[in-house]
C-alpha positions as CSV (number, residue, x, y, z in Angstrom):
1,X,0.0,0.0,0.0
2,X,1.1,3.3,-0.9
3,X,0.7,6.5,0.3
4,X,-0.9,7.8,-2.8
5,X,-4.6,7.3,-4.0
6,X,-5.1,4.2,-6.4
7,X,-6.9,4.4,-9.8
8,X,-10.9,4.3,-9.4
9,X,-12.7,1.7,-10.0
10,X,-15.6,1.7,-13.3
11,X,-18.2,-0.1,-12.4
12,X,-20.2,-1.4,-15.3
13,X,-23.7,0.9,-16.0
14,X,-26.2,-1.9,-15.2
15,X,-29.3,0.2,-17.2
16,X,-29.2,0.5,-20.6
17,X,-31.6,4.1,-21.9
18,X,-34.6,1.7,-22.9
19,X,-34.7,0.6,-19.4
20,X,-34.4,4.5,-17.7
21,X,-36.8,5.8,-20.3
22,X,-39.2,3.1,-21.6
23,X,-41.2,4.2,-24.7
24,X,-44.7,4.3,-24.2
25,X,-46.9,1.8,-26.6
26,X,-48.7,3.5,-29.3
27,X,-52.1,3.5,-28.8
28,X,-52.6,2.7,-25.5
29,X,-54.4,4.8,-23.1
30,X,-52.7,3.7,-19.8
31,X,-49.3,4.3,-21.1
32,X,-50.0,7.7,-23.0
33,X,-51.1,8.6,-19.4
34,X,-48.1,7.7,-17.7
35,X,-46.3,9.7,-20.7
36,X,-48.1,12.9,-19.9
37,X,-47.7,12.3,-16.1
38,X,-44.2,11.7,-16.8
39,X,-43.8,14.9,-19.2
40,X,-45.7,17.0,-16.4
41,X,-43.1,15.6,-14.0
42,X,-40.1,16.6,-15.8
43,X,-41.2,20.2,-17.1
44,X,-42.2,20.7,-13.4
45,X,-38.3,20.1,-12.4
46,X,-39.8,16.8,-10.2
47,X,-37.3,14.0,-11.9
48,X,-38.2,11.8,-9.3
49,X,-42.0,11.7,-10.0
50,X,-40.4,11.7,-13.7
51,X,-38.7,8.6,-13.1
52,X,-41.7,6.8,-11.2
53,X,-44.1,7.6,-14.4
54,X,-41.5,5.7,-16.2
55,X,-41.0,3.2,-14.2
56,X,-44.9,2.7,-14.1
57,X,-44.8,2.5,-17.8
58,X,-41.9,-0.1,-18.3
59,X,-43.9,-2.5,-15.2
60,X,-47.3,-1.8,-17.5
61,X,-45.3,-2.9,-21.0
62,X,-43.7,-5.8,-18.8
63,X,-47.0,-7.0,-16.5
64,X,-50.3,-5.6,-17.7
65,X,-51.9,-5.6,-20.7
66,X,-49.2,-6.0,-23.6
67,X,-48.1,-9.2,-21.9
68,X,-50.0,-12.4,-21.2
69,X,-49.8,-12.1,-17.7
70,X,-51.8,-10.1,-15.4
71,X,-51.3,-6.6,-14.3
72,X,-50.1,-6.9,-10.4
73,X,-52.0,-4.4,-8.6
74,X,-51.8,-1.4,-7.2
């Protein structure tokens, strides 16, 4: 051990941008809400509701109705 600070370590980005900002299916009510709740969000400066909105929208695209499984609730 030396006296002097080692190199940092990288760690690997585990989200790819499709992930941290899932597109909302065309035509679909439920997601082009959680679009406009998630636009709202971001022009309001509230990034964290932003991200939730998105979040809601990939779980809908994964779980509810573009999938075979059911919607989990709440």
């Amino acid at each position: 051990m030396s006296g002097y600070q080692e190199k940092a370590v990288e760690l690997p980005w585990p989200y790819i941008p499709r992930d941290l900002d899932p597109e909302p299916v065309k035509g679909c009510e439920r997601c082009a809400a959680l679009a406009a709740e998630r636009s709202r969000a971001r022009d309001q400066a509230e990034f964290g509701l932003a991200v939730i909105a998105g979040m809601k929208i990939q779980e809908h695209r994964k779980f509810g109705s573009h999938n075979d499984t059911p919607e989990p609730p709440g």
